[in-house]
mmCIF file of the N, C-alpha and C atoms, coordinates in Angstrom:
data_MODEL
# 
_entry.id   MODEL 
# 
loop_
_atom_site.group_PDB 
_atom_site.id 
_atom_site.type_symbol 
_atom_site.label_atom_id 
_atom_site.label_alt_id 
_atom_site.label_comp_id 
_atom_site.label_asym_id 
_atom_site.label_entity_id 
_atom_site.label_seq_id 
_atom_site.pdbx_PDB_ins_code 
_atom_site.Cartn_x 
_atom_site.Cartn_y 
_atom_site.Cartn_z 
_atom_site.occupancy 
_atom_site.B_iso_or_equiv 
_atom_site.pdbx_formal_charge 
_atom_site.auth_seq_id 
_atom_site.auth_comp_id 
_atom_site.auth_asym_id 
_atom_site.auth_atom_id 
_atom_site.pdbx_PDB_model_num 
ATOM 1   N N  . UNK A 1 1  ? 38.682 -166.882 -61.418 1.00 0.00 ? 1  UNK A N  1 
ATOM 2   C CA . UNK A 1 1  ? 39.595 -167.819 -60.794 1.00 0.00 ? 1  UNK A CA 1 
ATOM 3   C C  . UNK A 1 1  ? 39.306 -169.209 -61.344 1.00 0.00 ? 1  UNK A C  1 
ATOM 4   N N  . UNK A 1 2  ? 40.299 -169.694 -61.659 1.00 0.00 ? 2  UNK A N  1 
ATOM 5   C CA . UNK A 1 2  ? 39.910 -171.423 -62.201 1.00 0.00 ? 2  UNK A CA 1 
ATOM 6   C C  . UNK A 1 2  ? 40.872 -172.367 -60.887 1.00 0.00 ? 2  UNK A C  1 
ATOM 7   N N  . UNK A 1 3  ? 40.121 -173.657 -60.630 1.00 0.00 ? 3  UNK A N  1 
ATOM 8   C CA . UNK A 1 3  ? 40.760 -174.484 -60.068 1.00 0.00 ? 3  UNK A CA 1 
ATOM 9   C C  . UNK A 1 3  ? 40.628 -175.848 -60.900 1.00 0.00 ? 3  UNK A C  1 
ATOM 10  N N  . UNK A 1 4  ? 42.086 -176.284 -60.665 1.00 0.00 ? 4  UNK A N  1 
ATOM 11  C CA . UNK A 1 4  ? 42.001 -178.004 -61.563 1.00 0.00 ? 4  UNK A CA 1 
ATOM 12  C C  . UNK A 1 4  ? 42.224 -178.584 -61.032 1.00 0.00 ? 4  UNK A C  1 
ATOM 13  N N  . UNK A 1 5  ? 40.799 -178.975 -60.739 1.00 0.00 ? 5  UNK A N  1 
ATOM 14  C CA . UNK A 1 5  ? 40.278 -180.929 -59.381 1.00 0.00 ? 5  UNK A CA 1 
ATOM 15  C C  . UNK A 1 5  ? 41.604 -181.901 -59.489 1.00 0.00 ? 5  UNK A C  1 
ATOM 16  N N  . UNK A 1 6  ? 42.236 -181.828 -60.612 1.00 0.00 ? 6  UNK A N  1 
ATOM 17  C CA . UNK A 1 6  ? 43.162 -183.198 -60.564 1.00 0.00 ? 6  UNK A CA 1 
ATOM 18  C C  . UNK A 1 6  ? 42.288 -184.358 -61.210 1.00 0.00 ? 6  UNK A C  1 
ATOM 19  N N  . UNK A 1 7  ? 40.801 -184.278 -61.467 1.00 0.00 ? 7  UNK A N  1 
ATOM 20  C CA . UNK A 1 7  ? 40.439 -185.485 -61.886 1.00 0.00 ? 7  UNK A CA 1 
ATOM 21  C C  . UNK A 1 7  ? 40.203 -185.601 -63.388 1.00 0.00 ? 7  UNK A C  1 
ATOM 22  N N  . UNK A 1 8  ? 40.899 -184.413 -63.835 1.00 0.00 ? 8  UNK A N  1 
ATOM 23  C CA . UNK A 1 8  ? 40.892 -184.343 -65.667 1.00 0.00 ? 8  UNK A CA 1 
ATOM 24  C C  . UNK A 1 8  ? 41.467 -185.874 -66.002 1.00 0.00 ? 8  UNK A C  1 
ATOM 25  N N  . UNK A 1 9  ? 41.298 -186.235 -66.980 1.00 0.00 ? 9  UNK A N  1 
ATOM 26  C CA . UNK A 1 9  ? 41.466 -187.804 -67.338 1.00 0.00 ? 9  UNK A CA 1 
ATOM 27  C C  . UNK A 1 9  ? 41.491 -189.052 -66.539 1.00 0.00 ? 9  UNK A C  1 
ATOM 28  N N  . UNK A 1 10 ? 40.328 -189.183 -65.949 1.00 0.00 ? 10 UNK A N  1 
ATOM 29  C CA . UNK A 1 10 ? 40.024 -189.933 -64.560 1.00 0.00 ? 10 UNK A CA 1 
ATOM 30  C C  . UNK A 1 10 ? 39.997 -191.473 -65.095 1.00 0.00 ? 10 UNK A C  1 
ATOM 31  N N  . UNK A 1 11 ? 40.003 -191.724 -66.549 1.00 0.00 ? 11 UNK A N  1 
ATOM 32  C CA . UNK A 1 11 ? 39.861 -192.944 -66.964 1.00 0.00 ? 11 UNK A CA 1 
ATOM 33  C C  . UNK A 1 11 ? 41.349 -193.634 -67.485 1.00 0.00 ? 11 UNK A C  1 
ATOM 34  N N  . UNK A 1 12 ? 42.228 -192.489 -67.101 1.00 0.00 ? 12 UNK A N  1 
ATOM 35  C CA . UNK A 1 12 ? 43.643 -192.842 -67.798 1.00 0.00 ? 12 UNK A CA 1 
ATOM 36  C C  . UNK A 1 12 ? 44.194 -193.033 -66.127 1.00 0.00 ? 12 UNK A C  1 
ATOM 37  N N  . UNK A 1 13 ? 43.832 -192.784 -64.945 1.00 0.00 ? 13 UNK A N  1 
ATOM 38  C CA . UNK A 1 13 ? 44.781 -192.536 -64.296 1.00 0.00 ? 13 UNK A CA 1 
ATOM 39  C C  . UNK A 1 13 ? 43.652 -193.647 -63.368 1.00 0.00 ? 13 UNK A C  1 
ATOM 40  N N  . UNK A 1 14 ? 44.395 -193.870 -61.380 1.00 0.00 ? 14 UNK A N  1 
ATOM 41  C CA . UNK A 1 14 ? 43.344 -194.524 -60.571 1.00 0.00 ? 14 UNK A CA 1 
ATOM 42  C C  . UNK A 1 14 ? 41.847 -194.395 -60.327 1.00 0.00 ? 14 UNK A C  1 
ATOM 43  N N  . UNK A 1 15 ? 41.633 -192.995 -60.897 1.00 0.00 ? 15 UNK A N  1 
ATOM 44  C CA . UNK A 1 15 ? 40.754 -192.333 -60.466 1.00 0.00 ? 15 UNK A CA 1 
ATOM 45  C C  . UNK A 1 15 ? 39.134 -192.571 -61.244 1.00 0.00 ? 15 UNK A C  1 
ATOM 46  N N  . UNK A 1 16 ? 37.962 -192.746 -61.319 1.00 0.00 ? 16 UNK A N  1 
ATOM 47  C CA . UNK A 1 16 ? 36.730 -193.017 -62.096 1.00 0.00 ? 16 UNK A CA 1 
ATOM 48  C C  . UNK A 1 16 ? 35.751 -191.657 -61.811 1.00 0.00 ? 16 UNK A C  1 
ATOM 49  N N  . UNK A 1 17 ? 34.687 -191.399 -63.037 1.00 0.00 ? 17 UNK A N  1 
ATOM 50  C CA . UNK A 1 17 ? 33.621 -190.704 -62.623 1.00 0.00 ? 17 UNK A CA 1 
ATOM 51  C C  . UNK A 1 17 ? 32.827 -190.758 -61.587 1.00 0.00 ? 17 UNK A C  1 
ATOM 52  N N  . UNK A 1 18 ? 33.051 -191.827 -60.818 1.00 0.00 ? 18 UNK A N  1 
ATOM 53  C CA . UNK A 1 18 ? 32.442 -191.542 -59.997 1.00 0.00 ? 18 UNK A CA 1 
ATOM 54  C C  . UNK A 1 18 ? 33.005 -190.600 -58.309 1.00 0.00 ? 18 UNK A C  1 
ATOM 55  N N  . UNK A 1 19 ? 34.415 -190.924 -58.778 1.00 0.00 ? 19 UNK A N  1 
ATOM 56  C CA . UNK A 1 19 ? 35.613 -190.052 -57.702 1.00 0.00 ? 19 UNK A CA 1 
ATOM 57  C C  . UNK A 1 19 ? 35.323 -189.032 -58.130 1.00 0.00 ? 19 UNK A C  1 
ATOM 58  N N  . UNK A 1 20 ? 35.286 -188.549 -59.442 1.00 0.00 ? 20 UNK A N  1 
ATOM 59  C CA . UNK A 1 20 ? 35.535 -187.316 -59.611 1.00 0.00 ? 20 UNK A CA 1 
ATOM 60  C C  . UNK A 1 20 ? 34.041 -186.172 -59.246 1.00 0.00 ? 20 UNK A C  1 
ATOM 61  N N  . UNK A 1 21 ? 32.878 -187.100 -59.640 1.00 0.00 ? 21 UNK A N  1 
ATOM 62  C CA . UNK A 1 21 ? 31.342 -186.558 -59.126 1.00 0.00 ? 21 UNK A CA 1 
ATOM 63  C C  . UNK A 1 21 ? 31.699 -186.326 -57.719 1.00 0.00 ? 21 UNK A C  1 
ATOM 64  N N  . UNK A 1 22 ? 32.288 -187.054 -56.999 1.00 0.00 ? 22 UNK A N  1 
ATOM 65  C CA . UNK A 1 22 ? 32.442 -186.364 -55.514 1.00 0.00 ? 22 UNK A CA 1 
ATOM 66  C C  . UNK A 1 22 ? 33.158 -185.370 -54.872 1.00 0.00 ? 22 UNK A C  1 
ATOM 67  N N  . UNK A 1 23 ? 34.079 -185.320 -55.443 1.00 0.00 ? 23 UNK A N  1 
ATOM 68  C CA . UNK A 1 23 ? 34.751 -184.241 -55.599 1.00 0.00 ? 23 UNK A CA 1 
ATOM 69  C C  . UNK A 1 23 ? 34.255 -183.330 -55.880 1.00 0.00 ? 23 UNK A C  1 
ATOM 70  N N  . UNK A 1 24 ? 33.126 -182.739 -57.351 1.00 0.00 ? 24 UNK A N  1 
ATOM 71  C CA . UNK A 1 24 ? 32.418 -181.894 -57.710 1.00 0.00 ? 24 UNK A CA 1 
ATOM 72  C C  . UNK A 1 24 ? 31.758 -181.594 -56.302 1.00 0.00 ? 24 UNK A C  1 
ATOM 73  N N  . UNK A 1 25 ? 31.051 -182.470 -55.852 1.00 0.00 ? 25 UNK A N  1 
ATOM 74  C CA . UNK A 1 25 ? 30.018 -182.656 -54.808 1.00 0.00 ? 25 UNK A CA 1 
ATOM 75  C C  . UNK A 1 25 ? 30.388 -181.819 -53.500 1.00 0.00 ? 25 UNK A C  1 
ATOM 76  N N  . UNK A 1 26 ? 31.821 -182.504 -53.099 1.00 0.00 ? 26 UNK A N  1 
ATOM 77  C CA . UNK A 1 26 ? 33.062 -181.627 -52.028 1.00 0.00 ? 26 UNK A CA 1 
ATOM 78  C C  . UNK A 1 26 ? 33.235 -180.279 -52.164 1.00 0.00 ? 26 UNK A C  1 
ATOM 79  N N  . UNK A 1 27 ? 33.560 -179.920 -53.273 1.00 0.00 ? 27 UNK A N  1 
ATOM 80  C CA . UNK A 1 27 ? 33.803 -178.145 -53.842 1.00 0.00 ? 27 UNK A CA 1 
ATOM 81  C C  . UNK A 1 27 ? 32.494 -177.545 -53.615 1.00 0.00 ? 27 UNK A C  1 
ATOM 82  N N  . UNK A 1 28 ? 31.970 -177.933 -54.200 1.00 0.00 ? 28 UNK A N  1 
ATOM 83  C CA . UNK A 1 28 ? 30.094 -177.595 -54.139 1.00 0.00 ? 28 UNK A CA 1 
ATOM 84  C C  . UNK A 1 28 ? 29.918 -177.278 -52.859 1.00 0.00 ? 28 UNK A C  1 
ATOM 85  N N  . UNK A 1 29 ? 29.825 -177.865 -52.149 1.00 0.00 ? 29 UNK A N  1 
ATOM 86  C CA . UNK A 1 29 ? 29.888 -177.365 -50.731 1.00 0.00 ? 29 UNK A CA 1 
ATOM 87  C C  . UNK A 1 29 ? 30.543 -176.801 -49.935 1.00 0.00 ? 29 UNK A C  1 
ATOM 88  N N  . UNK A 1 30 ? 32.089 -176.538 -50.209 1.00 0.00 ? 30 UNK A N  1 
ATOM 89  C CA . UNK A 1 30 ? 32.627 -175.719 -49.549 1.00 0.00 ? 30 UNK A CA 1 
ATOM 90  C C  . UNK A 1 30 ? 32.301 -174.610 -50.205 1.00 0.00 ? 30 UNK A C  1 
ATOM 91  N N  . UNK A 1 31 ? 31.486 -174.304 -51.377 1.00 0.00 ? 31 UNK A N  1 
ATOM 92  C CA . UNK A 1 31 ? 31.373 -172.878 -51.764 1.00 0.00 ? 31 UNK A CA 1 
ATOM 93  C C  . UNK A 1 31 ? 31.749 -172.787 -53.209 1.00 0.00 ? 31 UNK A C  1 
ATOM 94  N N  . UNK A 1 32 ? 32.243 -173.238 -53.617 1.00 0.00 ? 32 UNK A N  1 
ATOM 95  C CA . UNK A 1 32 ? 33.117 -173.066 -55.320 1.00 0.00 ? 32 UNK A CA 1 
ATOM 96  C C  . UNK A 1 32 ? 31.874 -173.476 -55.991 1.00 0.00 ? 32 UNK A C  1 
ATOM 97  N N  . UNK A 1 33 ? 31.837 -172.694 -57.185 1.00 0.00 ? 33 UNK A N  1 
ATOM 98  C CA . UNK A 1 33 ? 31.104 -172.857 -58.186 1.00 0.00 ? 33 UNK A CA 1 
ATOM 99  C C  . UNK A 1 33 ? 31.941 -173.855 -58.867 1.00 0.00 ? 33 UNK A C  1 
ATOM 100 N N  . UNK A 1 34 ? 31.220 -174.927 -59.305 1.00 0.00 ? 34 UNK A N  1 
ATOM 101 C CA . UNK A 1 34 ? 31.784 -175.843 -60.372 1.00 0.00 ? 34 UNK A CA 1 
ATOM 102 C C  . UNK A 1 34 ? 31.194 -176.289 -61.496 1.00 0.00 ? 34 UNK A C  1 
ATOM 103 N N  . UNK A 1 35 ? 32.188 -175.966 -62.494 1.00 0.00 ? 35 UNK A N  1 
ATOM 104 C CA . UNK A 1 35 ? 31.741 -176.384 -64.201 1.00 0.00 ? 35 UNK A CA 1 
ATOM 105 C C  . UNK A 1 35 ? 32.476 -177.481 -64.368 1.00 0.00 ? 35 UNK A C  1 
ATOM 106 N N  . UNK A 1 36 ? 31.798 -178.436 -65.132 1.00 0.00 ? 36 UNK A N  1 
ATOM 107 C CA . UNK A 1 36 ? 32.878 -180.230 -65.171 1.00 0.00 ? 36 UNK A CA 1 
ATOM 108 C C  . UNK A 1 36 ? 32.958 -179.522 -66.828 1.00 0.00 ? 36 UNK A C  1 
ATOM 109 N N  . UNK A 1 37 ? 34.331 -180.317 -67.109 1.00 0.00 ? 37 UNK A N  1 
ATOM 110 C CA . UNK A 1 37 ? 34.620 -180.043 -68.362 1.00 0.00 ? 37 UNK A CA 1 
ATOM 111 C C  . UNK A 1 37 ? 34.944 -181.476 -69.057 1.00 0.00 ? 37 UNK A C  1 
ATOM 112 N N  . UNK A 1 38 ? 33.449 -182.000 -69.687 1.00 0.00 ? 38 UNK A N  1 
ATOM 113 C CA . UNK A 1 38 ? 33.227 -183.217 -70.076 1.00 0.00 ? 38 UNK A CA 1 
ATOM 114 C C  . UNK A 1 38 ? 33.210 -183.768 -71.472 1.00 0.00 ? 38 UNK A C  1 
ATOM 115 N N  . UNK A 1 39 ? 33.852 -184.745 -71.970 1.00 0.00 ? 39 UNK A N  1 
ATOM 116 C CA . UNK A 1 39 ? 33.928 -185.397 -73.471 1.00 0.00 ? 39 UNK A CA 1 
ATOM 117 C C  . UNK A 1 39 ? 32.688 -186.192 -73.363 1.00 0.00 ? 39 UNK A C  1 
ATOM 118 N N  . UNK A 1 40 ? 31.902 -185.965 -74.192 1.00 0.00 ? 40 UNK A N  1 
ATOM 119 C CA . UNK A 1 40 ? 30.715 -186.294 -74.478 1.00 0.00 ? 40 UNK A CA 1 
ATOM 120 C C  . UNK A 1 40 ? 30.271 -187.113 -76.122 1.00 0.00 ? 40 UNK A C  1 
ATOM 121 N N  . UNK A 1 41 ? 31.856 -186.787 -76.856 1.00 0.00 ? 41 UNK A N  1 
ATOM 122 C CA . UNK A 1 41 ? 31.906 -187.093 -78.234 1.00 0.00 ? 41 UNK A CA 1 
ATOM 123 C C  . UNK A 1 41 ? 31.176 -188.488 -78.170 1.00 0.00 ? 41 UNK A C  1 
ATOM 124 N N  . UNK A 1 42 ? 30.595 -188.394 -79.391 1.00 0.00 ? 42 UNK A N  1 
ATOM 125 C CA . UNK A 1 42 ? 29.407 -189.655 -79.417 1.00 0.00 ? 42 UNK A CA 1 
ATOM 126 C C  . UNK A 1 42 ? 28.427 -190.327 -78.551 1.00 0.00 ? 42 UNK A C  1 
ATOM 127 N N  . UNK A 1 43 ? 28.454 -189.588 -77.461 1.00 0.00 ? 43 UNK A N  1 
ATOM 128 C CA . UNK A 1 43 ? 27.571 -189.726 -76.506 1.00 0.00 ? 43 UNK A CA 1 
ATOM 129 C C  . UNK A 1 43 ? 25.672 -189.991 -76.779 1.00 0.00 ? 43 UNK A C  1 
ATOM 130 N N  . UNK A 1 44 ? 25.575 -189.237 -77.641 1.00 0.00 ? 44 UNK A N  1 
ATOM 131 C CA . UNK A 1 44 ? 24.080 -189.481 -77.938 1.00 0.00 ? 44 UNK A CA 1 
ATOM 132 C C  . UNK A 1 44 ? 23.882 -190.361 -79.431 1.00 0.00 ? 44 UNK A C  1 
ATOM 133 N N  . UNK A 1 45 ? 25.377 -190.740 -80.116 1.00 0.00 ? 45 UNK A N  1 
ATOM 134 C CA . UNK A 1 45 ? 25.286 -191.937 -81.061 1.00 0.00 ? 45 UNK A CA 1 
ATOM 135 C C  . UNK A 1 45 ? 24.614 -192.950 -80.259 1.00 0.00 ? 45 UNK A C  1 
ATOM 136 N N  . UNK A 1 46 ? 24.667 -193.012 -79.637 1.00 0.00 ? 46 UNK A N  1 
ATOM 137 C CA . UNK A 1 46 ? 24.953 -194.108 -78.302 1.00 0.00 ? 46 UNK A CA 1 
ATOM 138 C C  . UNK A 1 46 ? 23.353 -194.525 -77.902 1.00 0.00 ? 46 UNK A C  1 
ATOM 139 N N  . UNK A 1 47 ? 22.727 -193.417 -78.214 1.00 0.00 ? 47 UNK A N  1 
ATOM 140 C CA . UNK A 1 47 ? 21.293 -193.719 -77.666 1.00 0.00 ? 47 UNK A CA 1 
ATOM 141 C C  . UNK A 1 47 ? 20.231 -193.797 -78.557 1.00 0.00 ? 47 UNK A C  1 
ATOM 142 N N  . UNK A 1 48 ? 19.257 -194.775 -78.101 1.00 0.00 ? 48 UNK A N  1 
ATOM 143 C CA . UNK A 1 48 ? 18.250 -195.273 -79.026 1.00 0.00 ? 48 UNK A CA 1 
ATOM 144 C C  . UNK A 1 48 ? 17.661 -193.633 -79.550 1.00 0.00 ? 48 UNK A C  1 
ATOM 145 N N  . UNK A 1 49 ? 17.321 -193.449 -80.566 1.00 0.00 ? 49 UNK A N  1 
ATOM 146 C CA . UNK A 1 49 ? 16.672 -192.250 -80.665 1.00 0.00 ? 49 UNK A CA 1 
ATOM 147 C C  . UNK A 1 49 ? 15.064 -192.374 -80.459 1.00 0.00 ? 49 UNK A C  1 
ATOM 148 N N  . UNK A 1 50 ? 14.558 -193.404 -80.519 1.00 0.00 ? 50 UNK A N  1 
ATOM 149 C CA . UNK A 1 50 ? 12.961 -193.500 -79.508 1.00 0.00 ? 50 UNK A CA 1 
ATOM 150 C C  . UNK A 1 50 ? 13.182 -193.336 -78.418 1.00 0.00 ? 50 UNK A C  1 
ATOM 151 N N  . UNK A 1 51 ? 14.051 -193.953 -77.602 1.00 0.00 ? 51 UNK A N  1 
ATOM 152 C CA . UNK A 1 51 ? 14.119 -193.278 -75.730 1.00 0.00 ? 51 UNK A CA 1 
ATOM 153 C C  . UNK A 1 51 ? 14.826 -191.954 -75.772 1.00 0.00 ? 51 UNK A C  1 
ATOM 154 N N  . UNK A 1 52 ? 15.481 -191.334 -76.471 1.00 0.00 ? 52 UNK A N  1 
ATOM 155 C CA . UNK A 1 52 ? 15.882 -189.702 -76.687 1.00 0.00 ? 52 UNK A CA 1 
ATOM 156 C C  . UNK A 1 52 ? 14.271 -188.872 -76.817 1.00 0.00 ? 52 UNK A C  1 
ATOM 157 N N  . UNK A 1 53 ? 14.018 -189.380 -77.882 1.00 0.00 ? 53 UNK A N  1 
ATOM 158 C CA . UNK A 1 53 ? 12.827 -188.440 -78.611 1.00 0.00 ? 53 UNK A CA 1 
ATOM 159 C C  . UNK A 1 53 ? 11.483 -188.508 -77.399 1.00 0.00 ? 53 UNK A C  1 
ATOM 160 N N  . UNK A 1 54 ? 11.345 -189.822 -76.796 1.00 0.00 ? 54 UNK A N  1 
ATOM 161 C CA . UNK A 1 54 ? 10.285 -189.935 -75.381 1.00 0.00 ? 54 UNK A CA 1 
ATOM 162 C C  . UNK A 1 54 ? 10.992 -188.882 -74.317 1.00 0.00 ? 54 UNK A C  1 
ATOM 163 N N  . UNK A 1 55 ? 12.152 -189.308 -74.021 1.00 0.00 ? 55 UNK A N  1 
ATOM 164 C CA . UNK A 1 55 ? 12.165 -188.561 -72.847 1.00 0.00 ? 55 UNK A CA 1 
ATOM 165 C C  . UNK A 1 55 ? 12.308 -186.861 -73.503 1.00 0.00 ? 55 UNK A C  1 
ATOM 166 N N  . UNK A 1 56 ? 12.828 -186.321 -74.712 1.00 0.00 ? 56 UNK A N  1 
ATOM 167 C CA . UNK A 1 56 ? 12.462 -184.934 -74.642 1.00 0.00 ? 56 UNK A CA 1 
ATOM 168 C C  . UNK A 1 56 ? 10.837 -184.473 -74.824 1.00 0.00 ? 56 UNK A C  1 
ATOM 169 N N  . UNK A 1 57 ? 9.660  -185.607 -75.132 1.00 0.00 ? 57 UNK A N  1 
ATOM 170 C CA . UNK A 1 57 ? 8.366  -185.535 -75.276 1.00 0.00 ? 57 UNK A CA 1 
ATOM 171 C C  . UNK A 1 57 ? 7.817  -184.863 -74.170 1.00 0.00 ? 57 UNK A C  1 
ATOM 172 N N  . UNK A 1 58 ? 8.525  -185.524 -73.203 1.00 0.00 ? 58 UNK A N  1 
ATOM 173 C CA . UNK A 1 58 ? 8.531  -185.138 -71.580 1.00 0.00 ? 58 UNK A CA 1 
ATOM 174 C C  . UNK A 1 58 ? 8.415  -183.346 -70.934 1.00 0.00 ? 58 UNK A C  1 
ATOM 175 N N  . UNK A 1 59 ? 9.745  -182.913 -71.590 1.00 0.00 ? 59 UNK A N  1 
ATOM 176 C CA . UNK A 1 59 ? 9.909  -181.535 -71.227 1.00 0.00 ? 59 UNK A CA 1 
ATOM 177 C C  . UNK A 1 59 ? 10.040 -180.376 -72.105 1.00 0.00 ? 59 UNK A C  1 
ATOM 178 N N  . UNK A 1 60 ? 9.241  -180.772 -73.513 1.00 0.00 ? 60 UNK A N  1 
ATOM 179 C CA . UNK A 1 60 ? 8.722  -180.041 -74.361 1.00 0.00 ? 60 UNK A CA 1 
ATOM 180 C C  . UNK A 1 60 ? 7.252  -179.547 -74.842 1.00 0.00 ? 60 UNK A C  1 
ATOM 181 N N  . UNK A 1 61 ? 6.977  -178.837 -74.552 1.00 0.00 ? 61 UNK A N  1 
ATOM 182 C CA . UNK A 1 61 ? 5.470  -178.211 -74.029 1.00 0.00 ? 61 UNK A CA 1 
ATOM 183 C C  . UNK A 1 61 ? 4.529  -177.998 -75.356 1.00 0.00 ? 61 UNK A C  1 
ATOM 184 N N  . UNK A 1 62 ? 5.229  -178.329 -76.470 1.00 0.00 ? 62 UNK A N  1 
ATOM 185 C CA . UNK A 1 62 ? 4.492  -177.678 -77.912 1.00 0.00 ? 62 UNK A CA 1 
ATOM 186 C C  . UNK A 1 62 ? 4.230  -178.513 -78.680 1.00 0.00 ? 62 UNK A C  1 
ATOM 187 N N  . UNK A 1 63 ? 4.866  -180.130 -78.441 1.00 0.00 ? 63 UNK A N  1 
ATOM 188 C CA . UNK A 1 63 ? 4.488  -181.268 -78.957 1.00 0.00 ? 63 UNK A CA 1 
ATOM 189 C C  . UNK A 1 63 ? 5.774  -181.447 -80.155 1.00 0.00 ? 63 UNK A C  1 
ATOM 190 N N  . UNK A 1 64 ? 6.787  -180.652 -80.587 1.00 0.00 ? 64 UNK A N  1 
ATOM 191 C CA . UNK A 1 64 ? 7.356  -180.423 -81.463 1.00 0.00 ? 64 UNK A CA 1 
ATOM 192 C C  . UNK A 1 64 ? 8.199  -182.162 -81.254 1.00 0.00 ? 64 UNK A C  1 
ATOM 193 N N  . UNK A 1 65 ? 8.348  -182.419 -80.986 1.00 0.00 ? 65 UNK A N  1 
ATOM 194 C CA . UNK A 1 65 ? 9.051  -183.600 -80.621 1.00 0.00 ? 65 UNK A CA 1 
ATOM 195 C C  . UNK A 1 65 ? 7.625  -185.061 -81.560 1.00 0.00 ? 65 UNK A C  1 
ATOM 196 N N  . UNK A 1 66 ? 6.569  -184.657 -82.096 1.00 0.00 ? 66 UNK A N  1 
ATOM 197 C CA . UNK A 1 66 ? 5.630  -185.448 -82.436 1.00 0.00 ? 66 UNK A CA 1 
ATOM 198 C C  . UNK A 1 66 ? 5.649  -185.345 -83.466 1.00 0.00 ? 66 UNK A C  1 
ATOM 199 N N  . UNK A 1 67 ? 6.351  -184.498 -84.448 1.00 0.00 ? 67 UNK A N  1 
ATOM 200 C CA . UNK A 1 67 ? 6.418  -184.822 -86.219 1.00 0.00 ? 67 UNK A CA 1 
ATOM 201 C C  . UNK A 1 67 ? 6.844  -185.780 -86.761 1.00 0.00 ? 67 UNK A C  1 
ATOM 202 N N  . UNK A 1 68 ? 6.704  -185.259 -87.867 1.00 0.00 ? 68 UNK A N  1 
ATOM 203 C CA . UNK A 1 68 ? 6.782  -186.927 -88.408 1.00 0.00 ? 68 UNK A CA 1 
ATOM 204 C C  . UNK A 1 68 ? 8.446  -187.127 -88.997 1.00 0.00 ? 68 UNK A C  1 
ATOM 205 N N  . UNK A 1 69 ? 9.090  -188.369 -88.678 1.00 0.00 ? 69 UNK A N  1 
ATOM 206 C CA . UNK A 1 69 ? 10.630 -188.195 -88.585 1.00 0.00 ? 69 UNK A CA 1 
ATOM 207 C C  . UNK A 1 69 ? 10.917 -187.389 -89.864 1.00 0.00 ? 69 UNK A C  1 
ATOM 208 N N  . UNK A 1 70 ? 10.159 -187.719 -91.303 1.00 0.00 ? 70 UNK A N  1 
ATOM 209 C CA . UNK A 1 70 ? 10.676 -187.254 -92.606 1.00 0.00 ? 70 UNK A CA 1 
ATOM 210 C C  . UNK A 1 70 ? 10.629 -185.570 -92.182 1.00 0.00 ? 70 UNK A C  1 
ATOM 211 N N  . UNK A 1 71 ? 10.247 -185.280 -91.306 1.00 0.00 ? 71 UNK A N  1 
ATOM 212 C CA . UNK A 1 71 ? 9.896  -184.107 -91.422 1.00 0.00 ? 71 UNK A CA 1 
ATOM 213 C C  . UNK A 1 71 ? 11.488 -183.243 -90.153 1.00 0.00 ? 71 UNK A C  1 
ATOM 214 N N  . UNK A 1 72 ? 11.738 -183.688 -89.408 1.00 0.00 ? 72 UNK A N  1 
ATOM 215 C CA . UNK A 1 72 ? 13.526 -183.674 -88.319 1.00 0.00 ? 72 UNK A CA 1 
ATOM 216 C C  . UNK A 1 72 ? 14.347 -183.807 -89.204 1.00 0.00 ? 72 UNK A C  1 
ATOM 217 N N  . UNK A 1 73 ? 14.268 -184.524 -90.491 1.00 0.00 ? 73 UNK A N  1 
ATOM 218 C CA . UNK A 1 73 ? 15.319 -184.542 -91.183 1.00 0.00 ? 73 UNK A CA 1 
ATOM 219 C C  . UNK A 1 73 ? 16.318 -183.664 -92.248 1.00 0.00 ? 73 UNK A C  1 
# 
């Protein structure tokens, strides 16, 4: 079964991410499983890759995140 929140293009219409997180939030609790179906394009251009590479340092257990950059490339 699929349902459509209405908040697909929340930045074109009144509506913001943050209406639409509540909504998720609303369904969620009455019971519905919910998948957000999110544009993310360039999303991690976006981020320093030292605060990327720290915070996955975090929840990677093997250190693999500690080579040396010539070596990710």
């Amino acid at each position: 079964m699929r349902i459509y929140s209405g908040f697909g293009q929340a930045q074109l219409l009144w509506r913001n991410c943050h209406m639409a997180l509540e909504r998720m939030s609303d369904l969620w609790q009455q019971g519905h499983n919910v998948v957000p179906n999110a544009d993310i394009q360039g999303f991690f251009d976006n981020i320093p890759h030292s605060v990327m590479m720290t915070g996955l340092a975090k929840v990677v257990a093997d250190g693999a995140t500690r080579c040396p950059k010539r070596a990710r490339q």
